[in-house]
Structures are given as C-alpha cells and as structure tokens.
C-alpha positions as CSV (number, residue, x, y, z in Angstrom):
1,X,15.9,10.8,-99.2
2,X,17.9,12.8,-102.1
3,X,20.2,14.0,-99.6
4,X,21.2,10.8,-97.9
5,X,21.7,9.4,-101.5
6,X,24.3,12.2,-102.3
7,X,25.8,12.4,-99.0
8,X,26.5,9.1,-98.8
9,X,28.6,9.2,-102.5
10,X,31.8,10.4,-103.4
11,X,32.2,9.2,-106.6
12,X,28.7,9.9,-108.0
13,X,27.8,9.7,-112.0
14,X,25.5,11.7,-113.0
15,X,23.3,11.3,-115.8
16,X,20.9,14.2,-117.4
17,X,18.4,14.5,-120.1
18,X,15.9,17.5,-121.6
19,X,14.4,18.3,-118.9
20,X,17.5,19.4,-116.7
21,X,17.2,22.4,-119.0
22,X,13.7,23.1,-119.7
23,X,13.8,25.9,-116.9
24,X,16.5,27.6,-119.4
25,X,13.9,27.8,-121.8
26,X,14.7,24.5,-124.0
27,X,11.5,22.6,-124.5
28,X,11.8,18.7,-123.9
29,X,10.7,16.2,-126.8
30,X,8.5,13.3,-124.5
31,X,6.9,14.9,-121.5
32,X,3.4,15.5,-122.0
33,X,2.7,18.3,-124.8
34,X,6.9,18.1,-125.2
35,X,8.1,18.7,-128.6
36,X,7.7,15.3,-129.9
37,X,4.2,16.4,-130.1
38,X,5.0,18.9,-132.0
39,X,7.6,18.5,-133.6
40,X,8.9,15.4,-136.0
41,X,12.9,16.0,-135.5
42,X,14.8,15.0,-139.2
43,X,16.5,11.9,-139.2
44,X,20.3,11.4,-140.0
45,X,19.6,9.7,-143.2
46,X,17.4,12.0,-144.2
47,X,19.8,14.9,-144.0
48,X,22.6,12.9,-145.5
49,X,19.8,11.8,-148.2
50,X,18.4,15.3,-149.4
51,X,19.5,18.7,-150.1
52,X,15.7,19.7,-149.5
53,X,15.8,17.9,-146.0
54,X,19.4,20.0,-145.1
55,X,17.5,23.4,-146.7
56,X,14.6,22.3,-144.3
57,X,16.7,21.9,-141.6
58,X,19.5,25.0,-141.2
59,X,16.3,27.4,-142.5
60,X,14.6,26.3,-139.1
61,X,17.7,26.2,-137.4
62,X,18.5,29.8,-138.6
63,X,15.1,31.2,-136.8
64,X,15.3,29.5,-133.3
65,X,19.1,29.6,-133.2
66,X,19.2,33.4,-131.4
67,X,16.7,31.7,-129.0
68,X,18.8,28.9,-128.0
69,X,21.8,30.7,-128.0
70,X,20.2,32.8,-125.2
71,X,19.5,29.8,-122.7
72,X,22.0,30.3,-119.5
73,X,21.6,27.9,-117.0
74,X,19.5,27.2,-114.1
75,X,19.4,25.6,-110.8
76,X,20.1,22.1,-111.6
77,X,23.1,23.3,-113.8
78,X,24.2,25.3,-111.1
79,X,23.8,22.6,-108.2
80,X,25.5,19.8,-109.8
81,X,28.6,22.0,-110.7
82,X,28.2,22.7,-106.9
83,X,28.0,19.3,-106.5
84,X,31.3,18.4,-108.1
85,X,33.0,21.3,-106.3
86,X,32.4,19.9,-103.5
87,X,33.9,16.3,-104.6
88,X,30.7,14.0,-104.9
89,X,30.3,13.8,-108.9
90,X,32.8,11.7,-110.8
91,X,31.7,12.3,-113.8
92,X,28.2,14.0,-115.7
93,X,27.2,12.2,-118.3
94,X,24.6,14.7,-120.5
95,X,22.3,13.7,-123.3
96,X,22.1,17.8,-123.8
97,X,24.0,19.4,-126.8
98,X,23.4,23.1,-125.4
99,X,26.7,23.3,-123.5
100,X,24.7,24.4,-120.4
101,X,26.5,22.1,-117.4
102,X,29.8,23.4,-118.5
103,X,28.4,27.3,-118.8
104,X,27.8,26.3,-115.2
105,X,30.9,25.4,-114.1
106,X,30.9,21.6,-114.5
107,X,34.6,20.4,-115.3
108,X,33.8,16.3,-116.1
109,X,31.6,16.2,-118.1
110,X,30.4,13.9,-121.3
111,X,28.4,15.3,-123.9
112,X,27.0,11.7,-125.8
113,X,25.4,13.8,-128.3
114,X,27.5,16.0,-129.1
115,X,27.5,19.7,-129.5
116,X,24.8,22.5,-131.3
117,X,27.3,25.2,-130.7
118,X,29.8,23.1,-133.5
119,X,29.2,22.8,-137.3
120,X,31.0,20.0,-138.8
121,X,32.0,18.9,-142.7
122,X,30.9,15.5,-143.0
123,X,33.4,15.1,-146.2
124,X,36.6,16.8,-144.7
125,X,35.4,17.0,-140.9
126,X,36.3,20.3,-140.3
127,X,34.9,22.6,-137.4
128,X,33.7,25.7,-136.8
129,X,31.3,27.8,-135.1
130,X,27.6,27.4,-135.1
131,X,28.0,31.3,-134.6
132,X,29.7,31.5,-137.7
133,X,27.1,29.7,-139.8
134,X,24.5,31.9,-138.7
135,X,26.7,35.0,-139.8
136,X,26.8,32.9,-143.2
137,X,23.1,32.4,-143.4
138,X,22.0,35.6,-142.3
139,X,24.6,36.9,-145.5
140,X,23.2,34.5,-148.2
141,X,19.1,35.1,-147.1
142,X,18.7,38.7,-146.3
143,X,16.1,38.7,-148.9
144,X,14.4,35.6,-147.7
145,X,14.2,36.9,-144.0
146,X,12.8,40.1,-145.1
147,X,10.1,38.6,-147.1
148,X,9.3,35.7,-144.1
149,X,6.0,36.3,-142.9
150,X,7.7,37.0,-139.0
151,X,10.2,39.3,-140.5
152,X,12.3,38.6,-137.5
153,X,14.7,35.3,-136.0
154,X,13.1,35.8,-132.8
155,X,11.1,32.6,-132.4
156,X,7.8,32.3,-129.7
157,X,7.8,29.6,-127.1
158,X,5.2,27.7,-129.1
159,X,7.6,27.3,-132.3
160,X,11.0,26.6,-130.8
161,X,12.3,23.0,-130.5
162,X,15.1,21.3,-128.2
163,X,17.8,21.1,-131.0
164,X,17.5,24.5,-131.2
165,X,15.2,25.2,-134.2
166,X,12.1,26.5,-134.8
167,X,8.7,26.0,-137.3
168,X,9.0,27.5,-140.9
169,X,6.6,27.4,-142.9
170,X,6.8,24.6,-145.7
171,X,6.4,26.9,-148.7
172,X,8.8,29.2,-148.0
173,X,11.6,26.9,-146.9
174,X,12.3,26.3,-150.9
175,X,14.4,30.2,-151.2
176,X,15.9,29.5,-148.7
177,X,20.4,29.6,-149.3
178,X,22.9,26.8,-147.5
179,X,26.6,27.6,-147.2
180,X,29.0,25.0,-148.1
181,X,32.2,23.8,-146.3
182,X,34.8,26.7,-146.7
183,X,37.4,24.1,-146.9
184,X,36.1,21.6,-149.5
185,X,32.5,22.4,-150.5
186,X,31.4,19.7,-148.7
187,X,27.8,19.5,-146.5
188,X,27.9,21.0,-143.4
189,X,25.7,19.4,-140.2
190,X,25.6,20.7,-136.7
191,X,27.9,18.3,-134.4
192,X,25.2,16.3,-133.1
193,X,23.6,13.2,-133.0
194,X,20.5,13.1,-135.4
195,X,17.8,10.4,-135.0
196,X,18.9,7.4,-136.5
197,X,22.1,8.4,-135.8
198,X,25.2,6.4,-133.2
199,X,26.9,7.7,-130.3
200,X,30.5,7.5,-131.4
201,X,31.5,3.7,-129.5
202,X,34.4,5.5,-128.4
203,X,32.7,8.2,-126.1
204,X,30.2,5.6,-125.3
205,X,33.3,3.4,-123.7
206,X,34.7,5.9,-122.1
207,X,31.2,7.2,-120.3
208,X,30.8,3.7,-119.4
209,X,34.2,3.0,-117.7
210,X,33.8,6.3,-115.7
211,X,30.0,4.4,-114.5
212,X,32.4,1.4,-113.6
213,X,34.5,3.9,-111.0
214,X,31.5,5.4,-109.3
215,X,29.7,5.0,-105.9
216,X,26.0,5.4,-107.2
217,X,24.1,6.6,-110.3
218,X,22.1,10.0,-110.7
219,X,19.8,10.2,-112.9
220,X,18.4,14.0,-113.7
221,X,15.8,15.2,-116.0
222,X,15.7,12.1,-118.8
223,X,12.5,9.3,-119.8
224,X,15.4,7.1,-120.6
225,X,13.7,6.2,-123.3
226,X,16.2,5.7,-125.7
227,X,18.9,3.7,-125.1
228,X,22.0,5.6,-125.2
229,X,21.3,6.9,-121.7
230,X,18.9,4.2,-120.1
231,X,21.9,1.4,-121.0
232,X,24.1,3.6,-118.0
233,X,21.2,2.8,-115.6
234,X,20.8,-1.2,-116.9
235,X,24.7,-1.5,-116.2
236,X,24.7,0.9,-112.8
237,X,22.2,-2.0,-111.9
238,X,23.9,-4.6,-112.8
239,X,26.6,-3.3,-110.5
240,X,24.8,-3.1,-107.9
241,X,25.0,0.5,-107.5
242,X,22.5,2.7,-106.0
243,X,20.5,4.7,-108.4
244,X,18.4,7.7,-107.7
245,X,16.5,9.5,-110.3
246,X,15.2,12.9,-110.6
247,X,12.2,13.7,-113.1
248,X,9.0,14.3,-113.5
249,X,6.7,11.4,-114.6
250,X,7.3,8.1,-115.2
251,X,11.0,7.0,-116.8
252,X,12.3,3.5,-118.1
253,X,14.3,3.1,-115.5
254,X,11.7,3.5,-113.1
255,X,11.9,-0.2,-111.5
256,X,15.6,-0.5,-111.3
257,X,15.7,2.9,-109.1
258,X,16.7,2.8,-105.5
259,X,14.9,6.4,-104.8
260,X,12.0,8.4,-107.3
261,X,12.0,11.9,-106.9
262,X,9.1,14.0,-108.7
263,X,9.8,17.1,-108.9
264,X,11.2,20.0,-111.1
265,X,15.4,19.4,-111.2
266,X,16.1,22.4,-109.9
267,X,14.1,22.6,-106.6
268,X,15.2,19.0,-106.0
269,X,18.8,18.9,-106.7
270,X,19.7,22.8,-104.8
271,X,17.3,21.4,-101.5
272,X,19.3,18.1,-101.3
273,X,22.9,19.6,-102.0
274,X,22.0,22.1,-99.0
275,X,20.6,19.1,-96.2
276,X,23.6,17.1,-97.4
277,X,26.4,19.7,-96.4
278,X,24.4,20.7,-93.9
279,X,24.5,17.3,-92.4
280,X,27.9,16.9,-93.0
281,X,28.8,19.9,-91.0
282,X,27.1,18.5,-87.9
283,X,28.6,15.2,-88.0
284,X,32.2,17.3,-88.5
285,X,30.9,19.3,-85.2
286,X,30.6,16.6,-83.4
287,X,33.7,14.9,-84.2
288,X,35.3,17.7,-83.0
C-alpha cells in the first residue's frame, strides 16, 4: 500500500511530471487526448533558428499566459508539502516549470526544467519577469489583439497547452511585435527547457546526488518517457531502492516499480499521507 511505502521512508525523493498539475488546470502532453495530440511544442533549435518561430512562439505564449498564471495548486501540491513538513521528503525533483510545488509550500525542491515565470537573454543572460514581458507585449500589439479574431487573452480549455501557451491562428501570427533584451538587444526565451533542449549537467548532478541520500523513490504524475526523469527511477533501481509510482496509465518505469497506483495524484497522495500519520500515531500510543 501507498501508505506503508511513505511511512516506512524518511528520506523520500520525490519525483513529479504533468499530470501532478492537471487538476490546476495545466493540460499534460502524453496521456490520452493530452496536448501532444494537439499540440506540436517548438523545438530549441527552432527558436534559436528563426525569428518567425520566436514571433510564433511569444504570440501564443502571450494568449494562454493569463491562463497559466492563474493555476494555484491542488491536492497533490498541497500533500507533498505536507509531506515534507512532516520530515518524509528529502528532496522533490519536478519536471513542472509552473512554480506550483513551491506556491504550496515545498522548501526542497528541483525544478529540471526550469522556470515559465523567468525570461532569459540568451546573448547576455539576463533575467526578468515573465510578468514583465507580457506588460511588454501587451504595449507593442494593442493593435494586433484588437484585431485577433477572440479579441481577448482569455484562452478556452481546448486551446491552452502545458508550457503555458495557447493556439493562434497561423495567419495572423505574422503582425505580431517581439521585445528585445533591454540590456543588449539580444533574443529573449522563457527559462525553460525546449525540446531538443539539455537539462543543465549541473542541476542534473545535483538531483541525482540528492536520489543517492534517499530511502525510496516517489514517482507522481510523469510517463517517464523522456529520459531526464525516467534516468532517476533507472538509478533508484539500481540502488535498490524502493520505488512507488503514482499515475494514471501505463509509465516507463512501470516494471522497475515496487508499488502501481492508478489513480488521480491528488486523491492518492492526501489518502496515504492521512493512514500514514494515522498509523504512526497508534504505534506512538502504544509505546506509551
């Protein structure tokens, strides 16, 4: 059962993917009709490549940005920042970029793919706030929103995509304006990891190490399908380490999993935090 696994740990790593944060109203890309159906995502070489693929890119980003930026968390945010209050995760390790686990409360955590709440220079490196490039977009495209066939940034369920973006129309993307870097006119990209792109090898280290130190592995909400999160799992394993995972349908990691939960993160993760303490506070009863 879930709550033997986490009772039994005290150093737990926790690993979590899309579908922790579905329930906030982020769509995943690979579960069934997911966004991957949907929608392509742009590949890092692609926006490196072409000024069209960047115009592409922030004009999408610029319609489902107030939608992301509205997601709070849910349940499974909120039970494993309950979870490390109470001293059982070491560390969470999140594929997310939405910021979510630590809106919650969570203290340790990892982000491998960065953040969508950063924009980034890729000549000088400079931050700032994704906040602040919408202020910039919204001031260089008045015209071009007024003139969009929604007339509005407020993006339905059906166009919005896990990065944070949402479906514009092909033929009006070409009008659309891109800020430069204010320090050095440089191209500016949200602080995340595109397709095609590498987790930096130093945060990948350090996530790793911090799998080394713990008791078990969680897995919650992720196909571990790409490697940057399935290779935590292959080396938990290796270890020896018990491994549970949490999601709904089949994942890579399926075979090398000491327990399968399938069921929605939320209603897993809350019901087995509460039998755990509850169990522990019998076996403290009795002791005294």
């Amino acid at each position: 059962m879930l709550s033997d696994f986490l009772a039994s740990s005290r150093r737990l790593a926790v690993l979590t993917g899309a579908g922790c944060s579905t329930r906030s109203g982020i769509p995943d890309y690979r579960s069934p009709g997911g966004a991957w159906t949907k929608h392509k995502p742009i590949y890092y070489s692609a926006f490196v490549r072409s000024a069209d693929v960047r115009r592409f890119y922030w004009a999408r980003s610029f319609r489902g940005w107030p939608r992301f930026d509205a997601a709070r968390p849910n349940a499974a945010h909120r039970a494993l920042a309950e979870l490390e209050s109470d001293g059982r995760v070491h560390q969470l390790i999140t594929q997310n970029v939405d910021d979510l686990h630590q809106e919650a409360g969570s203290r340790a955590v990892v982000q491998l793919h960065g953040r969508n709440r950063v924009v980034v220079c890729l000549d000088c490196r400079a931050e700032s706030p994704r906040e602040e490039m919408q202020s910039r977009l919204g001031d260089l495209n008045a015209e071009w929103l007024a003139r969009a066939p929604w007339h509005t940034l407020d993006a339905d369920e059906a166009d919005f995509a896990p990065d944070g973006d949402a479906n514009v129309a092909q033929e009006i993307v070409g009008a659309f304006r891109v800020p430069d870097c204010r320090r050095c006119g440089g191209v500016l990209k949200p602080a995340v990891v595109f397709f095609g792109e590498s987790v930096p090898p130093e945060k990948v280290a350090y996530a790793m190490r911090r799998v080394d130190e713990a008791d078990a592995l969680l897995v919650v909400g992720s196909s571990l399908t790409v490697w940057s999160g399935f290779r935590f799992v292959k080396r938990a394993h290796e270890r020896g380490l018990p491994i549970a995972i949490v999601n709904i349908g089949p994942t890579r990691g399926d075979e090398l999993a000491t327990i399968k939960v399938e069921r929605e993160c939320g209603d897993a993760l809350t019901e087995a935090r509460q039998k755990a303490e509850s169990r522990e506070q019998k076996e403290a009863s009795r002791v005294l």
